[in-house]
C-alpha positions in Angstrom: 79.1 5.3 89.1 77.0 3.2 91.7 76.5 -0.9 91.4 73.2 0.2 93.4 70.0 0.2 91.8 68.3 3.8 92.0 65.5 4.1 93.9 62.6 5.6 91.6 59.1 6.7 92.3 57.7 8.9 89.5 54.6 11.8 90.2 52.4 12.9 86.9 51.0 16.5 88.4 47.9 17.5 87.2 43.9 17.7 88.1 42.6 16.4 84.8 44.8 13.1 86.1 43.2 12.3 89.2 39.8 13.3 87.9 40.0 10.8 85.1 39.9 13.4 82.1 42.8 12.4 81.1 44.6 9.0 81.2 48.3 8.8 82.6 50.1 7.4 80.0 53.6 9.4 80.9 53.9 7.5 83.2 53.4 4.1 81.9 55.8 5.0 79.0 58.2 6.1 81.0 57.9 3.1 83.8 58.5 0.8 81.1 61.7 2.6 80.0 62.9 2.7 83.5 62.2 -1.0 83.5 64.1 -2.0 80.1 67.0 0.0 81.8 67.5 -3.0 84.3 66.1 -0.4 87.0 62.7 -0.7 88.7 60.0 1.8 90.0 58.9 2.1 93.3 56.0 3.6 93.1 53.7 5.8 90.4 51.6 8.7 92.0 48.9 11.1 90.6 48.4 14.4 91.8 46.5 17.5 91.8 47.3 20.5 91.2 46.8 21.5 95.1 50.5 23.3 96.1 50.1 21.3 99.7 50.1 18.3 98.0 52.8 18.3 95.9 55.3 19.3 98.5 53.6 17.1 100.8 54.4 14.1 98.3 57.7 15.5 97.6 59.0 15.6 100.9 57.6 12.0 101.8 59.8 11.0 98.3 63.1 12.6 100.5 61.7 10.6 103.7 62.0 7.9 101.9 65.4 7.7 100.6 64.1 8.0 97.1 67.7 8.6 94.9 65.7 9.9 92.0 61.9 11.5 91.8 60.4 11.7 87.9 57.7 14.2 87.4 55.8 15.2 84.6 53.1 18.2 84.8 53.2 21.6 85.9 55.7 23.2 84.1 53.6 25.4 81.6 53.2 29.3 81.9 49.5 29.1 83.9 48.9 30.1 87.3 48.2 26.1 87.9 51.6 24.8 86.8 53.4 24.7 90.2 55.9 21.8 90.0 58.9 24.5 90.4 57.0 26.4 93.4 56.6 23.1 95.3 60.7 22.0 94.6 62.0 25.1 95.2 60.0 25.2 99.0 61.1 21.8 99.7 64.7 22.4 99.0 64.3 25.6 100.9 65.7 28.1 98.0 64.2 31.1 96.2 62.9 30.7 92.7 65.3 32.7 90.0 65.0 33.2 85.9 67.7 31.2 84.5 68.9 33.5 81.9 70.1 30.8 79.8 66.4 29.7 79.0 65.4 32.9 78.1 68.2 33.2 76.0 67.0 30.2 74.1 63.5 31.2 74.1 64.6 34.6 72.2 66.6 32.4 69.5 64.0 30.2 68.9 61.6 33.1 68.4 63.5 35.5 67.2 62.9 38.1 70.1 65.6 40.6 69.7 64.7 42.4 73.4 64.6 41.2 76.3 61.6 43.1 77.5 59.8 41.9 74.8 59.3 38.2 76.2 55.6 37.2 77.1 55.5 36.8 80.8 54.0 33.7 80.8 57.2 32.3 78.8 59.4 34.2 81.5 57.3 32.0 84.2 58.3 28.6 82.3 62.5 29.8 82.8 61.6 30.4 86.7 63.4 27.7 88.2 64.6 27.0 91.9 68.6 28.6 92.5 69.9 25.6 92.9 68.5 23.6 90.0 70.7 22.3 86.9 68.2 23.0 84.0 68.2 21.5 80.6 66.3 22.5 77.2 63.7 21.3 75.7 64.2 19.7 72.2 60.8 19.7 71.2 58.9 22.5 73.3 59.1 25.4 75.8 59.1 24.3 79.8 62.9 23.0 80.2 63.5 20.0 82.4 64.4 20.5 85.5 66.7 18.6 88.0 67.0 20.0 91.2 68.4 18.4 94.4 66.6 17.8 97.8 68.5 16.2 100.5 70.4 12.7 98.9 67.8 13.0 96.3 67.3 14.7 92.7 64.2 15.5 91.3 64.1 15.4 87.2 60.8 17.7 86.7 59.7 16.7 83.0 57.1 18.8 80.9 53.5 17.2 80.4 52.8 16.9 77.2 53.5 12.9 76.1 55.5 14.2 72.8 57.8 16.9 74.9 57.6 14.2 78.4 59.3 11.3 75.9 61.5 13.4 74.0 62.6 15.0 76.9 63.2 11.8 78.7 65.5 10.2 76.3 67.6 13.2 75.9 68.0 13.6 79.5 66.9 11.4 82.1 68.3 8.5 80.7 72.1 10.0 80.4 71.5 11.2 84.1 70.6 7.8 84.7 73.6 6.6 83.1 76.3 8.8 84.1 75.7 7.6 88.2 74.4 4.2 88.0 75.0 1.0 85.9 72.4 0.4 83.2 71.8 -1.5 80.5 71.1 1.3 77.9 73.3 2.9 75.2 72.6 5.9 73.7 73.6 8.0 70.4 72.6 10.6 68.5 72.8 10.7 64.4 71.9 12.9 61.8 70.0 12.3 58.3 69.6 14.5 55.3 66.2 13.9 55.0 62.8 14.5 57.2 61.5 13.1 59.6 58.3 12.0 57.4 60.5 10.0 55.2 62.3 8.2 58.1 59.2 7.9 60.5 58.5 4.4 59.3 62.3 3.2 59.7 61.7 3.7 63.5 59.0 2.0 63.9 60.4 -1.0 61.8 63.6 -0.7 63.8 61.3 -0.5 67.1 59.7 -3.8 66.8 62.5 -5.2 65.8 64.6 -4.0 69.2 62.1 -3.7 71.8 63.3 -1.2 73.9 64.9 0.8 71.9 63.6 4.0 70.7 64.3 6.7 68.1 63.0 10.0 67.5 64.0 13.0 65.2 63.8 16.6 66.4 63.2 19.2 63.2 63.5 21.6 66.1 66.9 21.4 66.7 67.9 21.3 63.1 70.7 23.7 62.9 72.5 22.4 59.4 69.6 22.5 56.6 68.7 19.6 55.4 70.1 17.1 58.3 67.2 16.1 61.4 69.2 14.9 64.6 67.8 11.7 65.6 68.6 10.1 69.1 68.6 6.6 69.7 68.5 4.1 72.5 69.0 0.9 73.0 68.6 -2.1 75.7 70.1 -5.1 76.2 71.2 -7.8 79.1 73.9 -5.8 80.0 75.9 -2.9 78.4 77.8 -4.6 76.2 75.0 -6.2 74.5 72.9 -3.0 74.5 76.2 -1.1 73.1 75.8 -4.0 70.4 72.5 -3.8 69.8 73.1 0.3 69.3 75.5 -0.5 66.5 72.9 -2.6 64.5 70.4 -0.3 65.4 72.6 2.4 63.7 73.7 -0.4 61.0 70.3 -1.2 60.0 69.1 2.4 60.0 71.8 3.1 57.8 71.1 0.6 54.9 67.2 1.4 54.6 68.3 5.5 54.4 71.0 4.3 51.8 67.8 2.9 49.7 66.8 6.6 49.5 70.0 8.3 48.4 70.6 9.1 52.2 73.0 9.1 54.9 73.7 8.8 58.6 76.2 10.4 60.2 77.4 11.4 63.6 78.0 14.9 62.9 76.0 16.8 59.3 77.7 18.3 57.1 78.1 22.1 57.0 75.9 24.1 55.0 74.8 20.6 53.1 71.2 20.5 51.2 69.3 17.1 51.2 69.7 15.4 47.8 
């Protein structure tokens, strides 16, 4: 682990950005993350969907001795998502299916052949060879970190529910596991849903700023029981593992008031009450 600072400049990919359909809010939610991590950005870029561009502004992020990139955009299955063309160029390898996202894909729709995947779902597992790819919690387009020179390049889907979901579930452990933050991290499970719970984390929110919580009924594998992760800030890592417990603590009691738990790990085969 480094005593360095990273040095971060995040790109959101997308026309509708630049042209002012939409309004960039990835990446003012996730600058402020990358702030209550201790860490600061460099700079925040826009870009079209123009395949010069982005490699363009990815290789000037490499020139710079930029240790991590963030982008969000240009991961879905149309002919304008080209985030993983424009990495895959500038690190100079081949594009390749990863099997292992087409494996989920199948699971999560219940596709029993191979050959009966939609192409367009077969273009969102096409990643560069040399990227380390992880799922999705909440959606289809994986994230995608791929190295380029002494930098990486976490490539986040678009949409602001899958972009912060995705974020907390990945970007900040990478961030964690090779430089010194001031974050903590857990993941719990409840026997209840996420509509029941909803307002908890938003209580619990205001309370810790920077922390955040969010349930996935997408990765629900024991019935009854939503996985929830949670993060928290502090001065330094002691106080945010501190302020993780109370987080967890508090969380706990106003569940208990419903005849619910939390629990690091569910309970097999165990029905909300």
């Amino acid at each position: 682990m480094s005593a360095t600072d990273p040095v971060i400049e995040l790109y959101s990919i997308g026309t509708e950005l630049v042209y002012g359909r939409i309004q960039d809010s990835n990446s003012f939610w996730m600058s402020q993350q990358i702030v209550n991590l201790g860490v600061k950005v460099r700079r925040i870029t826009q870009l079209t969907d123009d395949i010069e561009d982005i490699q363009a502004a990815f290789r000037a992020s490499v020139t710079r001795g930029t240790d991590i990139v963030i982008t969000s955009g240009g991961l879905g299955p149309t002919p304008d998502d080209l985030t993983t063309t424009a990495l895959a160029a500038v690190a100079g390898v081949e594009l390749v299916v990863n099997e292992d996202v087409v494996q989920d894909f199948m699971q999560r729709r219940n596709i029993e052949q191979r050959e009966d995947m939609n192409p367009n779902a077969l273009r969102m597992a096409t990643v560069p060879s040399n990227a380390r790819v992880m799922m999705n919690p909440v959606g289809w387009a994986p994230v995608i970190a791929t190295p380029v020179g002494d930098s990486t390049f976490l490539s986040l889907p678009g949409p602001p529910r899958e972009m912060e979901a995705t974020f907390v579930r990945h970007v900040i452990p990478y961030i964690s596991e090779h430089y010194e933050v001031k974050a903590a991290t857990q993941r719990v499970y409840i026997n209840t849903h996420e509509s029941a719970v909803a307002p908890y984390f938003q209580e619990i929110m205001k309370q810790y700023p920077g922390s955040y919580l969010k349930g996935y009924i997408a990765l629900t594998e024991t019935p009854g029981w939503l996985p929830v992760d949670i993060l928290a800030t502090g001065s330094d890592t002691e106080e945010a593992q501190l302020n993780l417990q109370s987080i967890i603590d508090g969380l706990t009691k106003m569940v208990a008031e419903q005849g619910k738990q939390v629990t690091a790990y569910p309970a097999a085969a165990t029905s909300p009450q």
